[in-house]
C-alpha positions in Angstrom: 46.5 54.4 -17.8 44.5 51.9 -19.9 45.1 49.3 -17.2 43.9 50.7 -14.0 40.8 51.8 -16.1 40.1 48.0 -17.3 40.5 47.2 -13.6 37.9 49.3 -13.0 35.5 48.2 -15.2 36.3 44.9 -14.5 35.1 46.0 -11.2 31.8 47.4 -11.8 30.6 44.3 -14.2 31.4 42.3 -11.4 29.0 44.6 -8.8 26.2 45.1 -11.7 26.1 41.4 -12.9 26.8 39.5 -9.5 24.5 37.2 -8.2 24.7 38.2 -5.0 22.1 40.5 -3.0 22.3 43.8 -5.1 22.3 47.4 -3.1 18.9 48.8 -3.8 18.6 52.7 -4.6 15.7 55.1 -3.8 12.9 53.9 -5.4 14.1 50.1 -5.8 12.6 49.2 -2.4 9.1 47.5 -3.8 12.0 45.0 -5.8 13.5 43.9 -2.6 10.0 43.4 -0.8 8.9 41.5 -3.9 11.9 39.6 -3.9 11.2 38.6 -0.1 7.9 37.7 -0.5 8.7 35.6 -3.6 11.7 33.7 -1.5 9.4 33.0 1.4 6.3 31.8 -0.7 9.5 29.2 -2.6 11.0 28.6 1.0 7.2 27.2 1.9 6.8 25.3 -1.4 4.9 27.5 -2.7 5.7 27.8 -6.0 3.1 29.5 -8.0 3.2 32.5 -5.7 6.5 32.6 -5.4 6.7 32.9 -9.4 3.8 35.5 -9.2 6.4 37.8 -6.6 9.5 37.1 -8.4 8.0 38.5 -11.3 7.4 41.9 -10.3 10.8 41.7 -8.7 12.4 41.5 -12.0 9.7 44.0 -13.6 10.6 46.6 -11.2 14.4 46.2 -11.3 15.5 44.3 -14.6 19.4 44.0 -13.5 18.1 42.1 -10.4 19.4 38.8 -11.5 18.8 37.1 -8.4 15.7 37.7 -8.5 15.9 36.2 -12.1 17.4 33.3 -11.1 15.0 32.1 -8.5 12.0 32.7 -11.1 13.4 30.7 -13.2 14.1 27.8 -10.7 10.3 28.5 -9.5 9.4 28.1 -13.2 11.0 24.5 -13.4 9.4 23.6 -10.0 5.8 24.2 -11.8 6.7 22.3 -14.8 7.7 25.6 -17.0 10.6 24.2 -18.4 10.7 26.1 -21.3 9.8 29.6 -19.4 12.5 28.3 -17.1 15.2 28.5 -19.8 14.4 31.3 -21.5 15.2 33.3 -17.6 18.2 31.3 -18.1 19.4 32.4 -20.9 18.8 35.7 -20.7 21.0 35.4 -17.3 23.8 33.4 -19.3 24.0 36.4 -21.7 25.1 38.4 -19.2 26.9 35.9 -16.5 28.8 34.6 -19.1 30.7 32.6 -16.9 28.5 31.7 -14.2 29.2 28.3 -13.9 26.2 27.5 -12.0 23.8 29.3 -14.6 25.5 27.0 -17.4 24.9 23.6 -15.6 21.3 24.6 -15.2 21.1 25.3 -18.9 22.6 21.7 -19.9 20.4 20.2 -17.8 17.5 21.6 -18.4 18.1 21.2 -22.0 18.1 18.0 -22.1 15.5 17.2 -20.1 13.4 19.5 -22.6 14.6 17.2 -25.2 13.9 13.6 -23.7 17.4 13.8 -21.7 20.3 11.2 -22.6 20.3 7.3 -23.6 20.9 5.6 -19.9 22.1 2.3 -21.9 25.9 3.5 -23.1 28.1 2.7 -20.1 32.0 3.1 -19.7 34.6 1.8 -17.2 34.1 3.4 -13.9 36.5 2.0 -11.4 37.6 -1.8 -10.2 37.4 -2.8 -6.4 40.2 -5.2 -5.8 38.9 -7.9 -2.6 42.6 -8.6 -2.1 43.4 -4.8 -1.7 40.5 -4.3 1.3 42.5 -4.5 4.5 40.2 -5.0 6.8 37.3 -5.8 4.4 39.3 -8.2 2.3 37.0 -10.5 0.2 38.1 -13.5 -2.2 36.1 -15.5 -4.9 33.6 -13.1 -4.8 30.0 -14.4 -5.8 27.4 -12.3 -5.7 26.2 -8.1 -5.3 23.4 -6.5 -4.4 21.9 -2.9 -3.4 20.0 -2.1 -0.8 17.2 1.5 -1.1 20.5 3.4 0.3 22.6 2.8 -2.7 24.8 0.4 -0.5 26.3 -2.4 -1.8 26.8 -5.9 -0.4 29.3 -8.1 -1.5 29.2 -11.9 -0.8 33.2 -13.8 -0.5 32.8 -17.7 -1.1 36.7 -18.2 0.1 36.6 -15.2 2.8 33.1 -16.5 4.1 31.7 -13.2 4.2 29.9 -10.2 2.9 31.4 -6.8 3.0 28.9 -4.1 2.7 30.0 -1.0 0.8 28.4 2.6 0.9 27.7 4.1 -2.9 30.8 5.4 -3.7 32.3 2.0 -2.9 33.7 3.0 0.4 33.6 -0.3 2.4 31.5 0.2 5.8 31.4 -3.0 7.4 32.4 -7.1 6.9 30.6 -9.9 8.4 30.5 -13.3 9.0 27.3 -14.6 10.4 26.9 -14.5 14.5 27.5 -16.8 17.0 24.8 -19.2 16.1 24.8 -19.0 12.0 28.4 -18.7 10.7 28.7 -18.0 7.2 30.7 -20.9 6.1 30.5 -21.0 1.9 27.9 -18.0 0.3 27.1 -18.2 -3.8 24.1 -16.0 -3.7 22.8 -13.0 -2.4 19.1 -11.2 -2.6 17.5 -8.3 -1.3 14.0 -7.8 0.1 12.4 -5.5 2.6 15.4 -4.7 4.5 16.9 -7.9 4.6 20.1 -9.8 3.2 18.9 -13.2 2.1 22.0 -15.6 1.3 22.3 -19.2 -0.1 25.0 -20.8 1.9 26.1 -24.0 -0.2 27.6 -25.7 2.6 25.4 -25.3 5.3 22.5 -25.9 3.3 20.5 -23.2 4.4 19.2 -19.6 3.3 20.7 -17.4 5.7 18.6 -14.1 6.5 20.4 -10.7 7.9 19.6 -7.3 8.5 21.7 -4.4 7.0 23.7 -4.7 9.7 24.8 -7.8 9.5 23.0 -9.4 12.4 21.6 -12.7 11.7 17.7 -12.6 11.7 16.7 -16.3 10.9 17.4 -19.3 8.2 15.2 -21.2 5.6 16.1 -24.8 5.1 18.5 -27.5 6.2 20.2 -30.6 5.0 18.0 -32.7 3.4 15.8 -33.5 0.3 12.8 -33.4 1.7 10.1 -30.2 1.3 12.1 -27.6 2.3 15.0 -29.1 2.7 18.4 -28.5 0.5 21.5 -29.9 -1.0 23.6 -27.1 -1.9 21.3 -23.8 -2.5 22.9 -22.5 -5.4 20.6 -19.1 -6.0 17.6 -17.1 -4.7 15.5 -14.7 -6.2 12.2 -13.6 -5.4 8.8 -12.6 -7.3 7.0 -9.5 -7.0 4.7 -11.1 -4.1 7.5 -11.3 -1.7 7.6 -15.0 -2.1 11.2 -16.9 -1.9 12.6 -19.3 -4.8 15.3 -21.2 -4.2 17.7 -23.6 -6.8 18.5 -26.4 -5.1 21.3 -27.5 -7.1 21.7 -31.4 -5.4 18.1 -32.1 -5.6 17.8 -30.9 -8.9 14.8 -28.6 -8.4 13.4 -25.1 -7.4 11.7 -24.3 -4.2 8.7 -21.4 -3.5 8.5 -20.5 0.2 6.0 -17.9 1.4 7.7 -14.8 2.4 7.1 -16.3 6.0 9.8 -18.7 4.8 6.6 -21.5 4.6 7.2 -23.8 2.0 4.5 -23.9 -0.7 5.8 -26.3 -3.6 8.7 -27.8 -5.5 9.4 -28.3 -9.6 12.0 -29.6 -11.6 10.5 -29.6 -15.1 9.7 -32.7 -17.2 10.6 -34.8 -19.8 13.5 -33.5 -21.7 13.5 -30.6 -20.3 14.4 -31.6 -16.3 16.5 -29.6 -14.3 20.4 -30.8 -13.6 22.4 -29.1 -11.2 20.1 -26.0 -11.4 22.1 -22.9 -10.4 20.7 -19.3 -11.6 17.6 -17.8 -10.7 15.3 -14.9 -12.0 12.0 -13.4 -11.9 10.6 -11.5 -14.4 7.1 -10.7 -15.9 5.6 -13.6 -14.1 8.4 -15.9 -14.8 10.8 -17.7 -13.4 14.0 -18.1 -15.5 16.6 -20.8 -14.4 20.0 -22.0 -15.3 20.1 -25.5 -16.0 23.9 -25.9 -15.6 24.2 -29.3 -16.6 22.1 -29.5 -19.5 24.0 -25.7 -20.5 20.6 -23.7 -21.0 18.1 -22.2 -19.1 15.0 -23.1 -18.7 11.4 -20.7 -18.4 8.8 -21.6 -16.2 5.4 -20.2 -15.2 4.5 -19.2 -12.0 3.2 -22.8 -11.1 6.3 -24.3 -12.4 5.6 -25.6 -15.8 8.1 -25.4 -18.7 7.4 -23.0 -20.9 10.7 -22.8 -23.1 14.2 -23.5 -23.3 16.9 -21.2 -24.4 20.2 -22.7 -25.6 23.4 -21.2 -27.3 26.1 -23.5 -28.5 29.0 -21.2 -27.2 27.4 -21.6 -23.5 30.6 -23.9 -21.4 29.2 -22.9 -17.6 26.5 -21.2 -17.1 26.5 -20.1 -13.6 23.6 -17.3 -12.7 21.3 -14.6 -14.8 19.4 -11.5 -14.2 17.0 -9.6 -16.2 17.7 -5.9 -16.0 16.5 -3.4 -18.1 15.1 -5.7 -20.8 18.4 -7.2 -21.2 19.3 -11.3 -20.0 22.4 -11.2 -18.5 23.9 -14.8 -18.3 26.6 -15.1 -16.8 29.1 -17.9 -18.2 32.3 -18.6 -15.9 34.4 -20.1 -19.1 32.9 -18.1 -21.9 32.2 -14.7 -20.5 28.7 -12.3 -20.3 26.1 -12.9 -22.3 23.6 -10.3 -22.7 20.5 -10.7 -24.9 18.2 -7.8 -26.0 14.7 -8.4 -24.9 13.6 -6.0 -27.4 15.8 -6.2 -30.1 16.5 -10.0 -30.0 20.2 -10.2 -30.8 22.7 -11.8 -28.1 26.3 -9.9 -27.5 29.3 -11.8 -25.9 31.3 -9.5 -23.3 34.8 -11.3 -22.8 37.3 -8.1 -22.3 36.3 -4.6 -21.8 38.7 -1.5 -21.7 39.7 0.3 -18.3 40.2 4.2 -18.3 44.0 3.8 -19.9 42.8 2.0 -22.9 43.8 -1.3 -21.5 42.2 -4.5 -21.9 40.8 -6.2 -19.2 40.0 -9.8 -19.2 36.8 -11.7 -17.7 39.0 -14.4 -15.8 35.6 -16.5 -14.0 32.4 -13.9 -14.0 29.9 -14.9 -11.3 27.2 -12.6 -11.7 25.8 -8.8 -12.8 23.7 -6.4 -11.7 22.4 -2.8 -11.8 22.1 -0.4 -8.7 19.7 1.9 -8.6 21.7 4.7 -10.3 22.3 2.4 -13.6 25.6 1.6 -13.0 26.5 -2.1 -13.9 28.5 -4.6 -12.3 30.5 -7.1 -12.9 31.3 -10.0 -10.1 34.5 -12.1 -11.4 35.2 -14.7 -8.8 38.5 -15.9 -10.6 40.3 -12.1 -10.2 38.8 -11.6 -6.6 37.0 -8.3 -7.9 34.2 -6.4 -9.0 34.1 -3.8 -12.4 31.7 -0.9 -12.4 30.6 0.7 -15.6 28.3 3.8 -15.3 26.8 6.3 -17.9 29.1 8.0 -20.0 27.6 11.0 -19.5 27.4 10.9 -15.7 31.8 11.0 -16.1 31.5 13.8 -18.4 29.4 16.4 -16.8 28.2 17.4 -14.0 24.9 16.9 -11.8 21.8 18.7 -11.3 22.0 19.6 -7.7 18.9 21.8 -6.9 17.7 24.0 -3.8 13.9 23.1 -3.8 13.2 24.9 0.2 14.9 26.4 3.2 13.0 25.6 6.3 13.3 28.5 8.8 10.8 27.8 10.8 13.3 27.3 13.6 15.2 29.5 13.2 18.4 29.0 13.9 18.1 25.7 13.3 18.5 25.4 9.4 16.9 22.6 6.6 17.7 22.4 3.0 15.7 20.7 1.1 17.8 19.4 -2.5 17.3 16.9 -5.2 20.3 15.5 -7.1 20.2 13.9 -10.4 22.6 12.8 -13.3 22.0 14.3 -16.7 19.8 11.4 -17.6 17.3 12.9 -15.2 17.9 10.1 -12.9 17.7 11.2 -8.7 21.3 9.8 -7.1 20.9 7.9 -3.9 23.6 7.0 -1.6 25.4 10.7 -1.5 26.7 10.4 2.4 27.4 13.7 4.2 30.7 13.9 3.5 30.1 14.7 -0.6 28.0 17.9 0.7 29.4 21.0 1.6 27.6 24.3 3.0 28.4 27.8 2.6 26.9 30.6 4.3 27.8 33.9 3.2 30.9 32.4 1.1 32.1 30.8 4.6 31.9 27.2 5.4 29.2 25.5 7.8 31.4 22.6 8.8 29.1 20.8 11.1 25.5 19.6 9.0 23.2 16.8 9.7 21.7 14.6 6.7 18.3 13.6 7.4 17.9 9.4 7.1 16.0 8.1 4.3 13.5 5.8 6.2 12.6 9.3 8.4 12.1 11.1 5.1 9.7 8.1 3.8 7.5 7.6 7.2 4.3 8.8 5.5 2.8 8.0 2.2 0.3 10.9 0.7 -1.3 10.1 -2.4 -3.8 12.2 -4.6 -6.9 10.5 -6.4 -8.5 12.1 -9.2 -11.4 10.8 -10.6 -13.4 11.2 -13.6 -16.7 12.7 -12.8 -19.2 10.4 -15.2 -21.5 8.3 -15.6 -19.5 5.4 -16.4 -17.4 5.8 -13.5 -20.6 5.8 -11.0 -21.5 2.3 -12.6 -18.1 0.8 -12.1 -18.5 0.6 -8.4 -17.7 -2.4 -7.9 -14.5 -2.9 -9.7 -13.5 0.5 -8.0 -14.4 -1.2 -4.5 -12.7 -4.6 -5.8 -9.8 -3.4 -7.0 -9.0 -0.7 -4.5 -9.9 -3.0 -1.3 -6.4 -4.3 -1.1 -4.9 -0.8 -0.9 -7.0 0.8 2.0 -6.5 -2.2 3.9 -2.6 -2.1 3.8 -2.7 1.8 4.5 -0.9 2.6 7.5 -1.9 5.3 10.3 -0.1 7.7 8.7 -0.4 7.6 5.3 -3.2 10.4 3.7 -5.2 10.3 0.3 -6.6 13.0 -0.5 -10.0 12.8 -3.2 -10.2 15.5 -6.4 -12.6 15.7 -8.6 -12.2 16.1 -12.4 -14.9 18.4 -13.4 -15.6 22.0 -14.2 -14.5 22.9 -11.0 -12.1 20.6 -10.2 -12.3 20.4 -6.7 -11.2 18.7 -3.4 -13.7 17.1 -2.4 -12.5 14.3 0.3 -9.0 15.8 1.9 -6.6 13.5 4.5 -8.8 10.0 4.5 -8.0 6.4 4.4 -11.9 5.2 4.2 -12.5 3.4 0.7 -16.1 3.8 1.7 -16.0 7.8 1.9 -14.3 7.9 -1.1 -16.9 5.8 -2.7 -19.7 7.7 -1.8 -18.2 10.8 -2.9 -18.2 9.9 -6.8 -21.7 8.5 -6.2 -22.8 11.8 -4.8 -21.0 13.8 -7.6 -23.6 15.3 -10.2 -22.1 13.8 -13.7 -20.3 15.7 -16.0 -20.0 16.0 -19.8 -16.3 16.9 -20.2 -13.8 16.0 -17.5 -10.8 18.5 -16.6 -7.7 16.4 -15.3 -5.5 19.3 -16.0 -7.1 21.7 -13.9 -7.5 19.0 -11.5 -3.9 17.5 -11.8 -2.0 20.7 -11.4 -3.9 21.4 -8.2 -2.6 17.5 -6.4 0.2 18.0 -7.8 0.8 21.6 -6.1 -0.7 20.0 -3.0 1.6 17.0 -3.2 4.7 19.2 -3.7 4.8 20.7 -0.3 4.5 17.1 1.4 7.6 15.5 2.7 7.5 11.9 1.8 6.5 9.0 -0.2 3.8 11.0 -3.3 1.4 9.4 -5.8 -0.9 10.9 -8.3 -3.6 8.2 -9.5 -6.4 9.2 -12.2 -9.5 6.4 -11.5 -11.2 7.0 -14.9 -13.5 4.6 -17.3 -13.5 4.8 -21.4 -14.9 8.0 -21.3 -11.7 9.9 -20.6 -9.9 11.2 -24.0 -7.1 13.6 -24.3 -9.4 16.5 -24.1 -9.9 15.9 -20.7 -6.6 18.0 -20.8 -8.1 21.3 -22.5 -6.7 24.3 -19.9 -3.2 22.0 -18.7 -2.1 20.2 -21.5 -0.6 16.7 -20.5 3.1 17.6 -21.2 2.5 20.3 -18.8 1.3 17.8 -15.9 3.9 15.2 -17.0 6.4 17.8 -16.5 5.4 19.2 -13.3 5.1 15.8 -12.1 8.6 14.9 -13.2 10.2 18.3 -11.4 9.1 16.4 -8.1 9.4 12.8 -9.0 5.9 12.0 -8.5 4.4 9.0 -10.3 1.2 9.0 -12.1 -0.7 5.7 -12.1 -3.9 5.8 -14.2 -6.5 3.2 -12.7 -9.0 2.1 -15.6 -12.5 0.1 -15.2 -12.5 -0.6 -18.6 -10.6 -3.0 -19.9 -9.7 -1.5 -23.6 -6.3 -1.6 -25.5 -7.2 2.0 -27.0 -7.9 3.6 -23.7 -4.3 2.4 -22.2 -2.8 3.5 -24.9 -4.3 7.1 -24.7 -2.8 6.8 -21.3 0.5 6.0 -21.1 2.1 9.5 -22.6 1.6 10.2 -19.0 2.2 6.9 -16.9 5.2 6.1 -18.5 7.5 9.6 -18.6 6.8 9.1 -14.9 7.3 6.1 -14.3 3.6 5.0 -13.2 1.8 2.6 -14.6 -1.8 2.3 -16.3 -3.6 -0.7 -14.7 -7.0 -2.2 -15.2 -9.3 -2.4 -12.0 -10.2 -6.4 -12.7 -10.2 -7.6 -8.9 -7.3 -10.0 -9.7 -4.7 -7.9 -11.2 -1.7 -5.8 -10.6 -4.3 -3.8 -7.8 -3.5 -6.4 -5.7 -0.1 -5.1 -5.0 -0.4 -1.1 -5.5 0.7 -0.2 -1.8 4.1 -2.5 -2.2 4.2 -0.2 -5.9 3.6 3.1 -4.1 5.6 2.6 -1.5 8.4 1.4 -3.9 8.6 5.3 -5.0 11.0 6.6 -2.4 11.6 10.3 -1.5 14.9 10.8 -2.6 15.5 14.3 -1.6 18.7 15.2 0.7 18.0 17.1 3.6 20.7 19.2 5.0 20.5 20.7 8.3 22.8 22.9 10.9 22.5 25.5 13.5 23.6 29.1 11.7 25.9 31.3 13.8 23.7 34.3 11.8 22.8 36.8 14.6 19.3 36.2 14.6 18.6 40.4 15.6 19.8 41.3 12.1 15.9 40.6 10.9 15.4 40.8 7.0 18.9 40.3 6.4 19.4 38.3 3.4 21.6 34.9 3.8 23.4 33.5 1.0 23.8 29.8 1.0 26.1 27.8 -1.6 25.6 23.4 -1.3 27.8 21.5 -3.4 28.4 18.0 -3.8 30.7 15.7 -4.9 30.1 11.6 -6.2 32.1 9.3 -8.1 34.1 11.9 -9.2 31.7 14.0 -10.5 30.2 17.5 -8.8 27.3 19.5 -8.6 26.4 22.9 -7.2 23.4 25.4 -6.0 22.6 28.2 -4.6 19.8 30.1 -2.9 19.4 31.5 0.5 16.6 33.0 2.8 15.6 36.2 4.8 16.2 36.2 8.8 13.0 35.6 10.0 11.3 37.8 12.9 11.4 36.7 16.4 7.7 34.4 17.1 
């Protein structure tokens, strides 16, 4: 008897603690409507009101958990992280094994708490070249990422470059075309949708699209200006200009990103270049492996010496890259060297340990580098492969996949809008449409679209805040001088929209690209005593929310902004709410004072904007290249539904889950069937 009753009960805990669309009784009806409002002001991007609806929903019907649920994502989407876990966890206490409900809780908590060290990285997997049939690759030399997540990987022996998507399925190998044949590649670079590669033997830069299709060449045989003998790296410097080690002439070459050449060096003295090889910029160097002389050298950005670094253990130095304040050197006799930019200390990497424990060693490394997801890799020309080492914590638990919007609009036609990160808060790129799945109502939608990232980034919308003072009004003309550059690169469809930080905290100046508007607004503007950029930021920042595409929050402010400028939103609140949508905040200063940075970067640098003085000649100069460097990173799924669109107000579960590198993520929301136009 006991049994059938603890079926039974299993039952009805099941039907009172499901997430799914509850049966309403007589009286529960003003829950439900609540409910849809609050879904449709989410499915809109309109979170605040959404919050606002889903919070009677679950005052009028406390078992509602749904309804719980979405408040609580709403609540993260505003930047209420910690109002979003305590819906959470009064959910978890009574889903006790709702999966989903835990993974939200993880990662929210640690996001809460600063989220997890990026820098510890384990063994994630080994691509063998000599096991690629059809994309076989041997000696390999060199790997770079492109804004995808795909991977390109140059072969010296094989003469090509096989180009890999992000979970290191291969997609494509080529060889050059007809009239540019890859004959003998040792380096690769990437730049503005282009593959730049030194071909040793040819004596030329080659220049390719993602595709493979050769686009043009820099150089030829020679040792004259612009000429080469054996281009042994390239790298480039945050203007777009090209440097190039040529190795037989003992020198480096600067091209304009044109491929112009603009001037040669070689060092002086004691400290000449011999058999260069190497090549990386960084903070307005240019760091270069002097092979011969077993060191590299550091020069300025018009090509004098600046220092030397040696280490006796160094046998062949062959190429370096600075990533994440760390030198990477590698050495093809000795192993990696990597040396702590802020610690100081130098660590030799001769032999690391694969998933079974086993040592593996470094037979002839070529190169490192980092994709855009931190993982780090490891080119060893001698064993024909390439080791990838990610975040530990990326193997051992499971993404944030989140449901930000359903588009309805057109109805049948379907859009999710999701963001995926790893539990170091970092968004994943390079998810193809075969990790995703879609369920509607529990059943599968087998055929789904994902939109293309360069569609998703066609329009750049950026909201300027400034202080309203005094000081501000006088700077002028370092707000005309140092803003000039930007306007002028806008393009037709980009949109800044002007805010002012006052008592009212209006906008003032919406959808304009004139610097000249924008300037006569803060003229116009009657001062202020006390500024208020968290009124003002919380409004962009809902604004920029419900954009699709490249978004930027920039405070224009002078000495007098202080951190009371943040008296009704706090800063961790607009840091956070920025952070939920991955929008940078620059801070652009016209006065040039250590202690007003510093009062500034709390919210630049949790982020990931920067604070940067307005002086005419600075880091202004190439704000649109910065701004448009901060992608949209959202995956956008889309299908036709097979949901009878006469069954109006009926409520539509959907379930997404993904799947990358081995490790899975899952959401779930859903939407109302919208009324016939």
């Amino acid at each position: 008897m006991r049994k059938p009753f603890f079926v039974l009960l299993l039952v009805i805990c099941t039907q009172i603690f499901s997430l799914d669309f509850p049966n309403f009784s007589l009286g529960e009806d003003s829950a439900k409507e609540e409910f849809k409002r609050g879904l449709t002001y989410k499915n809109l991007r309109q979170y605040s009101a959404a919050k606002e609806r889903f919070q009677k929903a679950v005052n009028l019907k406390k078992d509602f958990h749904l309804a719980r649920l979405e408040l609580a994502n709403n609540y993260y989407l505003l930047g209420e992280w910690e109002e979003a876990l305590d819906e959470l966890e009064i959910l978890s206490a009574k889903l006790k094994n709702d999966l989903i409900i835990t993974n939200k809780i993880e990662a929210l908590r640690l996001t809460i708490a600063g989220s997890v060290s990026e820098k510890e990285r384990v063994y994630y997997k080994t691509i063998e070249g000599d096991s690629m049939r059809g994309f076989r690759f041997r000696n390999p030399v060199d790997v770079v990422f492109d804004e995808d997540g795909n991977f390109y990987v140059a072969g010296f022996e094989t003469s090509n470059v096989v180009k890999f998507n992000a979970a290191g399925t291969p997609i494509s190998n080529w060889r050059g075309g007809l009239t540019r044949k890859i004959e003998k590649p040792v380096a690769l670079a990437y730049s503005k949708q282009r593959i730049y590669m030194a071909d040793f033997v040819r004596d030329e830069v080659l220049v390719f699209d993602p595709k493979g299709n050769y686009l043009f060449s820099v150089g030829g045989s020679g040792n004259t200006k612009g000429k080469f003998r054996g281009p042994s790296s390239i790298t480039f410097d945050n203007k777009g200009n090209l440097y190039v080690s040529d190795s037989g002439n003992n020198r480096v070459q600067k091209f304009k990103d044109n491929g112009e050449f603009e001037f040669e060096f070689s060092g002086s003295a004691n400290l000449k270049l011999k058999n260069p090889a190497g090549l990386c910029f960084y903070e307005n160097k240019i760091y270069v492996v002097d092979k011969d002389n077993i060191r590299i050298l550091v020069f300025d950005m018009d090509g004098n010496v600046l220092s030397e670094i040696k280490k006796t253990e160094w046998k062949k130095p062959r190429n370096i890259r600075i990533l994440e304040n760390q030198i990477y050197l590698t050495d093809e006799l000795s192993g990696i060297w990597s040396y702590s930019l802020t610690m100081g200390e130098w660590k030799q990497i001769k032999k690391f340990r694969d998933k079974n424990g086993v040592y593996r060693v470094l037979f002839r490394p070529f190169a490192t580098n980092i994709d855009l997801s931190g993982s780090l890799y490891f080119v060893d020309y001698g064993k024909h492969r390439l080791d990838i080492f990610t975040q530990k914590n990326n193997l051992l638990s499971n993404m944030d996949l989140r449901i930000e919007s359903i588009d309805t609009s057109n109805f049948p036609d379907i859009h999710i809008y999701t963001k995926l990160r790893n539990r170091a808060g970092t968004e994943i790129i390079g998810v193809d449409r075969l990790g995703f799945r879609i369920y509607e109502n529990d059943n599968m939608t087998p055929l789904f679209s994902l939109a293309k990232k360069e569609k998703l980034n066609a329009k750049m919308y950026v909201a300027m805040v400034y202080e309203n003072s005094d000081s501000i009004k006088k700077s002028k003309s370092n707000l005309e001088d140092g803003l000039f550059p930007f306007f002028k690169s806008l393009r037709e469809y980009d949109s800044i929209n002007l805010y002012r930080a006052g008592k009212d905290s209006t906008l003032i100046l919406p959808n304009t690209q004139s610097l000249r508007d924008i300037l006569a607004k803060i003229r116009d503007s009657v001062s202020e005593d006390k500024a208020n950029f968290g009124k003002a930021s919380i409004t962009a920042i809902q604004n920029l929310s419900m954009q699709t595409g490249q978004k930027i929050l920039v405070y224009l402010v002078s000495k007098e902004s202080r951190d009371d400028s943040f008296y009704q939103y706090q800063k961790t609140r607009v840091v956070d709410y920025a952070k939920a949508h991955s929008i940078p905040i620059y801070v652009l200063s016209t006065n040039n004072s250590e202690t007003v940075k510093n009062s500034w970067l709390d919210i630049t640098e949790p982020t990931n904007g920067k604070y940067i003085y307005l002086d005419g000649e600075g880091e202004e100069r190439e704000l649109y290249s910065s701004f448009k460097s901060h992608l949209d990173l959202r995956y956008i799924l889309s299908y036709k539904t097979d949901t009878n669109p006469d069954l109006v107000n009926r409520y539509i579960k959907l379930m997404v889950d993904v799947e990358h590198r081995g490790v899975k993520g899952k959401d779930e929301g859903g939407y109302f069937v919208p009324e016939d136009k």
